[in-house]
N, CA, C and O atoms as a printed pandas DataFrame, in Angstrom:
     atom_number atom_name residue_name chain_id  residue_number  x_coord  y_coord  z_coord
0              1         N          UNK        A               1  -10.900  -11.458    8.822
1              2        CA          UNK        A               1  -10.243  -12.491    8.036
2              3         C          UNK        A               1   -9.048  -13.018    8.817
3              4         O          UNK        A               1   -8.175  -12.329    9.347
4              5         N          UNK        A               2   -9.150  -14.483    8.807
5              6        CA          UNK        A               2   -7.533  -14.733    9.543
6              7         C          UNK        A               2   -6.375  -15.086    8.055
7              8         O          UNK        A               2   -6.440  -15.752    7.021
8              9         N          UNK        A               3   -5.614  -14.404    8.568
9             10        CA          UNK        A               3   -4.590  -14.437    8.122
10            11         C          UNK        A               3   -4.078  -15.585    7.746
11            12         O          UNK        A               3   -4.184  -16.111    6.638
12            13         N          UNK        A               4   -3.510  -15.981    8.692
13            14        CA          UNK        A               4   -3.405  -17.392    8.458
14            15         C          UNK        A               4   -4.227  -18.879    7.445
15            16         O          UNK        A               4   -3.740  -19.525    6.516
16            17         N          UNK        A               5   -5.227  -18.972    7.933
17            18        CA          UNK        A               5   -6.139  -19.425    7.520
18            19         C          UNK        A               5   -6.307  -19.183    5.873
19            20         O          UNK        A               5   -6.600  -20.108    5.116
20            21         N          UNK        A               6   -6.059  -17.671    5.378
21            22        CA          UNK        A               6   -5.998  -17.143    4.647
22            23         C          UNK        A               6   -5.052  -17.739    3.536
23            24         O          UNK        A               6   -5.432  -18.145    2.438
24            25         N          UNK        A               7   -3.575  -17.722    4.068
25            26        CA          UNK        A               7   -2.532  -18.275    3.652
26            27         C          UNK        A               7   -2.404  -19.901    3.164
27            28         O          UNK        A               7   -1.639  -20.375    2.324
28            29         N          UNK        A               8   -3.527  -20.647    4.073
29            30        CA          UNK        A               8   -3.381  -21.956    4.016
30            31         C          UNK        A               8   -4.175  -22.384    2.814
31            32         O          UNK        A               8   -3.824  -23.138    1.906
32            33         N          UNK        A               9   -5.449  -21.678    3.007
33            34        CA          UNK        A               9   -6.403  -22.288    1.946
34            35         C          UNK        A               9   -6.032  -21.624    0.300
35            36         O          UNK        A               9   -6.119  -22.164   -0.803
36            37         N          UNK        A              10   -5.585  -20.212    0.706
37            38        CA          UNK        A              10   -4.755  -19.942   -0.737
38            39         C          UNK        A              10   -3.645  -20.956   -1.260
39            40         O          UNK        A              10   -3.874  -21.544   -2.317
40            41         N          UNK        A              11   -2.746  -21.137   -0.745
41            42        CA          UNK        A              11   -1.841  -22.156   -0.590
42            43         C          UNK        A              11   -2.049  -23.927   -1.120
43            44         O          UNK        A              11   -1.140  -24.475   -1.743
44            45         N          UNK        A              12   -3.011  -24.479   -0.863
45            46        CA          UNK        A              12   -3.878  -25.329   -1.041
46            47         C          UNK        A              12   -4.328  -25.042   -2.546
47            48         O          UNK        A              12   -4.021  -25.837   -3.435
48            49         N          UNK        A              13   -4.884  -24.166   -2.743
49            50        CA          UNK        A              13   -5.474  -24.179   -3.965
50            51         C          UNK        A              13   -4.558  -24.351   -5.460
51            52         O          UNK        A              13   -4.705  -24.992   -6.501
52            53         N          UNK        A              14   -3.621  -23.464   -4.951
53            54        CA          UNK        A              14   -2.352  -23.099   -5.816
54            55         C          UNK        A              14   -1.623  -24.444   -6.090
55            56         O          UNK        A              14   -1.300  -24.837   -7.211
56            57         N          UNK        A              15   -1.361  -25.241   -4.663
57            58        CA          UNK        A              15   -0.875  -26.425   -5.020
58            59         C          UNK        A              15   -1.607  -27.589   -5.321
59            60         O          UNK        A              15   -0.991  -28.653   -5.367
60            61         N          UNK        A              16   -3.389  -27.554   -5.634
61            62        CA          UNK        A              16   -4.388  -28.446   -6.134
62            63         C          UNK        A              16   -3.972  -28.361   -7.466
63            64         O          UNK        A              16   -3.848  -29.350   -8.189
64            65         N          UNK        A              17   -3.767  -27.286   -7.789
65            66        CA          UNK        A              17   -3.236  -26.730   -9.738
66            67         C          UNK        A              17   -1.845  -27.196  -10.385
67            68         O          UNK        A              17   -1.720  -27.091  -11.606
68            69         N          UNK        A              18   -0.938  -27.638   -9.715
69            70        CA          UNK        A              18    0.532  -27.498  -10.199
70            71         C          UNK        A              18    0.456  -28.597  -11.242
71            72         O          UNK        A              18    1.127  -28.329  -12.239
72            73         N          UNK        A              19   -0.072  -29.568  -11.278
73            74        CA          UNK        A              19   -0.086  -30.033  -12.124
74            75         C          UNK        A              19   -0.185  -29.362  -13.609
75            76         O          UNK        A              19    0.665  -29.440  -14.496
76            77         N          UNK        A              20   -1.352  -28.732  -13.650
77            78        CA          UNK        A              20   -1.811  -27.972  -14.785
78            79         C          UNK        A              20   -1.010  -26.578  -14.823
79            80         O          UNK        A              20   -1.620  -25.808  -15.565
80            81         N          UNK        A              21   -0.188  -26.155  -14.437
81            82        CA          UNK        A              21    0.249  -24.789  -14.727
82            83         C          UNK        A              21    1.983  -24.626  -14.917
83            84         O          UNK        A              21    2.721  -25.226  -14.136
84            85         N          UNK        A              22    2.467  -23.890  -15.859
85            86        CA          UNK        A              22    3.707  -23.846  -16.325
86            87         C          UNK        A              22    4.575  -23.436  -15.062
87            88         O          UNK        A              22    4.273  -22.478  -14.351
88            89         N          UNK        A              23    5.710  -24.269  -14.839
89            90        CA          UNK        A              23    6.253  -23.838  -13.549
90            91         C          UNK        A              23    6.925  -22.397  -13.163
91            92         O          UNK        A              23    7.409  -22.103  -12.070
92            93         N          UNK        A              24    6.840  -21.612  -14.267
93            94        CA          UNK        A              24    6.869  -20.438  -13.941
94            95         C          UNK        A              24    6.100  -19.501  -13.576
95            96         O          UNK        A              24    6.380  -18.416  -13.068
96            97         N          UNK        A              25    4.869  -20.064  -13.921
97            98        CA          UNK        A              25    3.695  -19.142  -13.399
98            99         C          UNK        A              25    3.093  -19.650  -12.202
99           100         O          UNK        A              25    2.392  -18.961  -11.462
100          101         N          UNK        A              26    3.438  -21.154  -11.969
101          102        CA          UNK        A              26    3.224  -22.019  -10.280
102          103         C          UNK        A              26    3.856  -20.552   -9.566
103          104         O          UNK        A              26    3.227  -19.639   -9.029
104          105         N          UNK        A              27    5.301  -20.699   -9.775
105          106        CA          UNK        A              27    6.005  -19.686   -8.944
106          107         C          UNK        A              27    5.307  -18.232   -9.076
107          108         O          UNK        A              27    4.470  -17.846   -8.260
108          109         N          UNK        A              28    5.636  -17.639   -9.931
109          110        CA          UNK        A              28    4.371  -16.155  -10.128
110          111         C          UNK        A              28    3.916  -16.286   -9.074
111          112         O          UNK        A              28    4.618  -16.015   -8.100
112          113         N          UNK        A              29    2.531  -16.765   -8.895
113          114        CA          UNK        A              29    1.431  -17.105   -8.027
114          115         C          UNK        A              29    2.230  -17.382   -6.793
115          116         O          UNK        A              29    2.371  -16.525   -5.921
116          117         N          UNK        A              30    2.770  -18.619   -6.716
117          118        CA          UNK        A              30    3.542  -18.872   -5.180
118          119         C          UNK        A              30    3.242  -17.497   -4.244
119          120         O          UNK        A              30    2.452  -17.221   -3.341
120          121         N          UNK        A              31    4.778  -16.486   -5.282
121          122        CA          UNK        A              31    5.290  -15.760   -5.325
122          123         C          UNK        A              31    4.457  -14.286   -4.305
123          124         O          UNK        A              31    4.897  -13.735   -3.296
124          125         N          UNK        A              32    3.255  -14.033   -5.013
125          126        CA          UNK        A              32    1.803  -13.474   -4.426
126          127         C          UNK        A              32    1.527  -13.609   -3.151
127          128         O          UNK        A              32    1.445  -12.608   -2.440
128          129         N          UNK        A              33    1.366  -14.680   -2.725
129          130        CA          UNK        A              33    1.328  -15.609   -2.195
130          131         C          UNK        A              33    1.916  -15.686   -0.642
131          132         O          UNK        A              33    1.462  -15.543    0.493
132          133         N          UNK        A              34    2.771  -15.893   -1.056
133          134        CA          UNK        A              34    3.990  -16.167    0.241
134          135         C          UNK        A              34    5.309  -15.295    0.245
135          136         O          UNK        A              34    6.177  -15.500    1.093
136          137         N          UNK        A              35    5.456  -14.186   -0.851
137          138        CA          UNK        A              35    6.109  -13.442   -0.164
138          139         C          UNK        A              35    5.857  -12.481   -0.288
139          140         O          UNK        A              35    6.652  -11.617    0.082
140          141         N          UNK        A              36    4.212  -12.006   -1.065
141          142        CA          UNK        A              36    3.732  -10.296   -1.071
142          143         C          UNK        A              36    2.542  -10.406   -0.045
143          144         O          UNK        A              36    1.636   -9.586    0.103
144          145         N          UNK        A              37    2.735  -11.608    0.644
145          146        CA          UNK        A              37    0.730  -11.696    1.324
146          147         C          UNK        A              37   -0.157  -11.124    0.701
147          148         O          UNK        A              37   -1.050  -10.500    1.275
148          149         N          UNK        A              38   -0.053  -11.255   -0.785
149          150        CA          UNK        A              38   -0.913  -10.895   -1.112
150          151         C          UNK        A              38   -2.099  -12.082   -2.393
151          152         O          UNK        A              38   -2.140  -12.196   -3.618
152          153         N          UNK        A              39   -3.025  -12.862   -1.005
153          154        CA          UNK        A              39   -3.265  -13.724   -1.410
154          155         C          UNK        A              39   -4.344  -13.801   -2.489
155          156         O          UNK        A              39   -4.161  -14.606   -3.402
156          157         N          UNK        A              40   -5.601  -12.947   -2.482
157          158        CA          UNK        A              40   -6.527  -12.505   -3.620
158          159         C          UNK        A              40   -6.058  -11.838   -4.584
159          160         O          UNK        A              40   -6.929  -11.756   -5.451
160          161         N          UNK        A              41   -4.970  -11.230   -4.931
161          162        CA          UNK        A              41   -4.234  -11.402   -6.379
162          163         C          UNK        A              41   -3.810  -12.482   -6.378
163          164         O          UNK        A              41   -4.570  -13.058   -7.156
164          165         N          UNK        A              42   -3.145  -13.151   -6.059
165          166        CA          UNK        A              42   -2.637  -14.764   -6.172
166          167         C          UNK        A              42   -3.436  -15.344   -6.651
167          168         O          UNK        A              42   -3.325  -15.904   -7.742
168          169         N          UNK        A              43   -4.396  -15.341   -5.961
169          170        CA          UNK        A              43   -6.008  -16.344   -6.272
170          171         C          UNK        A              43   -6.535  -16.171   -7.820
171          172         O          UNK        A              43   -6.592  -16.988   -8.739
172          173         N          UNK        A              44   -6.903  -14.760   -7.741
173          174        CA          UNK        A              44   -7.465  -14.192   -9.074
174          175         C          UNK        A              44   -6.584  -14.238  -10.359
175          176         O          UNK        A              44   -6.973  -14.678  -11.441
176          177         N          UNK        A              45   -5.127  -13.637  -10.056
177          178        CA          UNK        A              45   -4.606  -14.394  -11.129
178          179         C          UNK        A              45   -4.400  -15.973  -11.543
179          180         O          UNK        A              45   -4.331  -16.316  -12.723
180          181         N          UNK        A              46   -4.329  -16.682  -10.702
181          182        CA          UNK        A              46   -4.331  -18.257  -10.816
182          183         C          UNK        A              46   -6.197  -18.368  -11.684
183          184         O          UNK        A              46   -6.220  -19.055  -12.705
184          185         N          UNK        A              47   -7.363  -17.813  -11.307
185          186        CA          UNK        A              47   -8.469  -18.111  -11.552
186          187         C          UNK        A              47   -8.276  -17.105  -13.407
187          188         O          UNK        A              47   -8.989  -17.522  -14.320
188          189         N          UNK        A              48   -7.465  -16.087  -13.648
189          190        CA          UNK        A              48   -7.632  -15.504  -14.966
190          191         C          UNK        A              48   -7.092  -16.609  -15.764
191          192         O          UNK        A              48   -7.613  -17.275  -16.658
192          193         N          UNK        A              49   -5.815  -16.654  -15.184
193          194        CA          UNK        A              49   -4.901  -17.919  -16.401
194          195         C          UNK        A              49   -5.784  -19.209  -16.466
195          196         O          UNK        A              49   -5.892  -19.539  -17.647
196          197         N          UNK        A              50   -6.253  -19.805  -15.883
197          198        CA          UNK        A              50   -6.958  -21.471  -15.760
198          199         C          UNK        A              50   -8.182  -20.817  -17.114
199          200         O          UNK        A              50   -8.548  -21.580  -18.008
200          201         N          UNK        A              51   -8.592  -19.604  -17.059
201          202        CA          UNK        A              51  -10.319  -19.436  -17.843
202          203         C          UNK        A              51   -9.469  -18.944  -19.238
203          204         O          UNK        A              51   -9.730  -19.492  -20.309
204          205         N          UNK        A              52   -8.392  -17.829  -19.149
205          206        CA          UNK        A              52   -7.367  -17.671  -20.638
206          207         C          UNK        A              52   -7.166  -18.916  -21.458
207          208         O          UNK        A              52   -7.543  -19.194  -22.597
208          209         N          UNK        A              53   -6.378  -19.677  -20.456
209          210        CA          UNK        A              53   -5.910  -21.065  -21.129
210          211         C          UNK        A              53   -6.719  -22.025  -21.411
211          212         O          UNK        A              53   -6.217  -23.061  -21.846
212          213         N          UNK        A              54   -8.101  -21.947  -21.250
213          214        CA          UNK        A              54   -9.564  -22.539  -21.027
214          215         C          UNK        A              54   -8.718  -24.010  -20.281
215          216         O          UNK        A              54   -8.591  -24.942  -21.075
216          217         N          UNK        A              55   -8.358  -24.165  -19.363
217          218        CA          UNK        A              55   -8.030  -24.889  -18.382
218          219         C          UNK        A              55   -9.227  -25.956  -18.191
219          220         O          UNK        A              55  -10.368  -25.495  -18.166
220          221         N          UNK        A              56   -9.068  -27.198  -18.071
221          222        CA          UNK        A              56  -10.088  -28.008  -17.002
222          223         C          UNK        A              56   -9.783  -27.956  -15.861
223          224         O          UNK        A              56   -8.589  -28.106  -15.604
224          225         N          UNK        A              57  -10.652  -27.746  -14.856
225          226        CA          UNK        A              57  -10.164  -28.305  -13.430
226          227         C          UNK        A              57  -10.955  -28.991  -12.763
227          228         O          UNK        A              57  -12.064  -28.496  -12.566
228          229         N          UNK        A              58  -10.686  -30.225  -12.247
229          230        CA          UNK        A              58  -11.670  -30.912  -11.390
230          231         C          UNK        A              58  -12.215  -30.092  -10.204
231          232         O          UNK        A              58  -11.715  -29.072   -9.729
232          233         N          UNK        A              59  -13.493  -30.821   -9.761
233          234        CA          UNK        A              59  -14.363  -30.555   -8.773
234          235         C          UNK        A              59  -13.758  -30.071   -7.596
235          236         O          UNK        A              59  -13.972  -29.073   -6.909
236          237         N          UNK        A              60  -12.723  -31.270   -7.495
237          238        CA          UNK        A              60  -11.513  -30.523   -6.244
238          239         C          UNK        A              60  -10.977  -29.846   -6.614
239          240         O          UNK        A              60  -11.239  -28.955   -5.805
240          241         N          UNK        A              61  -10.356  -29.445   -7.239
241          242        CA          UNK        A              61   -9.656  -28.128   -7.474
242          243         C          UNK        A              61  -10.484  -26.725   -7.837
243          244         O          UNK        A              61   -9.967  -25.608   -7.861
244          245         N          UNK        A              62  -11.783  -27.006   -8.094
245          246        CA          UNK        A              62  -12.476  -25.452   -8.167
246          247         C          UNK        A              62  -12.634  -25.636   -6.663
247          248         O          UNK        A              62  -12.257  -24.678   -5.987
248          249         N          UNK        A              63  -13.021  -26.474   -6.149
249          250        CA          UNK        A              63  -13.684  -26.314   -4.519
250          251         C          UNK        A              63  -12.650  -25.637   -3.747
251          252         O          UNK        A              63  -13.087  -25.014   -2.779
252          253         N          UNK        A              64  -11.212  -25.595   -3.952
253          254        CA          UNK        A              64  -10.205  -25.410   -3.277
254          255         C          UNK        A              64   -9.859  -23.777   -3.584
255          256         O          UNK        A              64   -9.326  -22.989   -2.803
256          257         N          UNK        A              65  -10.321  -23.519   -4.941
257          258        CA          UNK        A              65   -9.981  -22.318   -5.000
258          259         C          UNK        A              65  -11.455  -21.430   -4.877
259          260         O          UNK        A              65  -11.505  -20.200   -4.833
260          261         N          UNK        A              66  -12.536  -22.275   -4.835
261          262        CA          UNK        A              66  -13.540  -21.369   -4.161
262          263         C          UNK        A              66  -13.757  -21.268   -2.901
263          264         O          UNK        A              66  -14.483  -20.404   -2.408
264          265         N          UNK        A              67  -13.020  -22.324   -2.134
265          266        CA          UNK        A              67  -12.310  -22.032   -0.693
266          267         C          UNK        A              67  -11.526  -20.501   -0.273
267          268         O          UNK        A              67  -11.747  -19.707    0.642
268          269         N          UNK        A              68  -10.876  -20.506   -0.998
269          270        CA          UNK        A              68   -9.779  -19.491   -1.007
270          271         C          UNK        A              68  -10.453  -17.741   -1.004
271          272         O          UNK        A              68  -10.310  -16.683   -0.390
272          273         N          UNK        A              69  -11.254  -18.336   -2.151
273          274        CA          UNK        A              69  -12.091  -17.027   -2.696
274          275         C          UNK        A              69  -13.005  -16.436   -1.564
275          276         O          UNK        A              69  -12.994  -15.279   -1.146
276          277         N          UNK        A              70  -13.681  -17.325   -1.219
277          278        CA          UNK        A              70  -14.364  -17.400    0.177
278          279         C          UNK        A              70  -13.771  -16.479    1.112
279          280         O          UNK        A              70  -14.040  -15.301    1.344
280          281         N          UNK        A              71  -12.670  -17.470    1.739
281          282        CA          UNK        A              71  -11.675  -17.298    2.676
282          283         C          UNK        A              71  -11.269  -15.323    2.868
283          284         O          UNK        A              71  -10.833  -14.745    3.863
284          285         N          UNK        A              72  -11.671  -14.690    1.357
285          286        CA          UNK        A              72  -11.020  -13.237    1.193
286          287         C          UNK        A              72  -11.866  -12.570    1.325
287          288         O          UNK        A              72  -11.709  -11.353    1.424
288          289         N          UNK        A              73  -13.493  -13.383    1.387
289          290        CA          UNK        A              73  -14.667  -12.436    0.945
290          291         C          UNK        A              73  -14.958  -12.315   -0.453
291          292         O          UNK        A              73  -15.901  -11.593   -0.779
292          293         N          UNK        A              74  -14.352  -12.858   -1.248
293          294        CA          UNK        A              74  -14.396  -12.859   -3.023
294          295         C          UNK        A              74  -15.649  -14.270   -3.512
295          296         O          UNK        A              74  -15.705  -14.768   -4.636
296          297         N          UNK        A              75  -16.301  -14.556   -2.631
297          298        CA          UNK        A              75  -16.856  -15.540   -3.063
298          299         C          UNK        A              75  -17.912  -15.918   -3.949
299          300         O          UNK        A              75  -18.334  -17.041   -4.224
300          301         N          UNK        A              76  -18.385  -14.409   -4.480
301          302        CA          UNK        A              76  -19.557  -13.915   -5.298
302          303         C          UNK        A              76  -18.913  -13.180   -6.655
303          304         O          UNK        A              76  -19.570  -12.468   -7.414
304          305         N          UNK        A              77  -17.112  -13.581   -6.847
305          306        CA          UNK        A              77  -16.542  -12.782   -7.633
306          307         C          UNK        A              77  -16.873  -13.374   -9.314
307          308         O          UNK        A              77  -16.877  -14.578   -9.571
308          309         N          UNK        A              78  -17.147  -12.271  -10.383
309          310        CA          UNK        A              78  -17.453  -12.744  -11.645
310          311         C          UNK        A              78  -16.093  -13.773  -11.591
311          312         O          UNK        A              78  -16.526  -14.697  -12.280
312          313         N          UNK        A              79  -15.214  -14.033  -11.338
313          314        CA          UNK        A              79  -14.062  -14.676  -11.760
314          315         C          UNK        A              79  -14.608  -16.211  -11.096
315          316         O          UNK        A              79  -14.591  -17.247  -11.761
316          317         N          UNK        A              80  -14.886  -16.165  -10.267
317          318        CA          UNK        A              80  -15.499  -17.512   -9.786
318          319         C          UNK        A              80  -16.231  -18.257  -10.469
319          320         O          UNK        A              80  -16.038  -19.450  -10.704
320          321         N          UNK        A              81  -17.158  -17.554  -10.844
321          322        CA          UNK        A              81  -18.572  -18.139  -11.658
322          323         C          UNK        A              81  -18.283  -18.044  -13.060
323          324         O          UNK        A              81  -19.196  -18.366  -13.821
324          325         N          UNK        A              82  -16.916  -17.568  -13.680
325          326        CA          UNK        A              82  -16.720  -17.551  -15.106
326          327         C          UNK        A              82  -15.420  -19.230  -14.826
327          328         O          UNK        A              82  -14.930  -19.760  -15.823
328          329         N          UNK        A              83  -15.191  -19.619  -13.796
329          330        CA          UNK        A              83  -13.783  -20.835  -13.519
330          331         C          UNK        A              83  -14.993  -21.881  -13.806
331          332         O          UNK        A              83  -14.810  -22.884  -14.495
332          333         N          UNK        A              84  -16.043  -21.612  -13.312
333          334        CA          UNK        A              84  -17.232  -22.586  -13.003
334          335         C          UNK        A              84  -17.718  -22.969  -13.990
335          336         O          UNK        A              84  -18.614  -23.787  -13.782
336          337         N          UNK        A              85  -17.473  -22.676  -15.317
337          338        CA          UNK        A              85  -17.527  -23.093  -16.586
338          339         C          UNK        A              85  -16.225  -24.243  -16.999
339          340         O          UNK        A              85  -16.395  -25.148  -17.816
340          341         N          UNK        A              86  -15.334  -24.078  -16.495
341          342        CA          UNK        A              86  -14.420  -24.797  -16.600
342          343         C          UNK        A              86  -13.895  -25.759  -16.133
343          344         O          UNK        A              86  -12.746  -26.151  -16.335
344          345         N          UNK        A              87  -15.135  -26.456  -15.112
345          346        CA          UNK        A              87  -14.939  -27.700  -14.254
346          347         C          UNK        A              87  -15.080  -28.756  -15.007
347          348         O          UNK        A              87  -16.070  -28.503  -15.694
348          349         N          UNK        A              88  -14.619  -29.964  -15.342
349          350        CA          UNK        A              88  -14.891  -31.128  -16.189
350          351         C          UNK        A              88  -14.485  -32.365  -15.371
351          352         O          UNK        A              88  -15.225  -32.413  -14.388
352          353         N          UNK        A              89  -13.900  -33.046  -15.374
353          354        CA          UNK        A              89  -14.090  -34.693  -15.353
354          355         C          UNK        A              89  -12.615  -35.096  -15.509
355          356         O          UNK        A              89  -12.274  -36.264  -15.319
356          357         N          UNK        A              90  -11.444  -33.820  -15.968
357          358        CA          UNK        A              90  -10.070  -34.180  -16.165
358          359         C          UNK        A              90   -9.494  -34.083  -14.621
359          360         O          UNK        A              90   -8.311  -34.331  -14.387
């Protein structure tokens, strides 16, 4: 896994969402993120809250965080394919 790479496409995803997410939990996640490197909790919690809050997310924004998911090896994760219910048209 690169690291990097890792960081970017997590990163990306998180900021495809800000719109939709309370700016305290943007940060939370950030937080994961960029100063625990710890980017597949980042991910997964960003993917629990969007399916809790029954969230919409456009096409780009699941693609970005199934980028991410990818990116960790998580790409077959039930959390993926339960977000994938939650893609719409908003």
């Amino acid at each position: 896994m690169n690291n990097k790479h890792s960081f970017e496409v997590s990163n990306a995803a998180l900021e495809s969402t800000k719109d939709i997410l309370p700016p305290v939990f943007y940060q939370e996640v950030s937080d994961y993120i960029n100063k625990h490197n710890e980017w597949g909790l980042g991910i997964e919690t960003l993917i629990d809250y969007l399916c809790e809050e029954e969230s919409r997310v456009t096409v780009d924004q699941f693609n970005k965080i199934k980028e991410a998911m990818e990116c960790m090896g998580l790409g077959k994760s039930e959390r993926l394919k339960q977000l994938s219910g939650h893609v719409g048209n908003t």
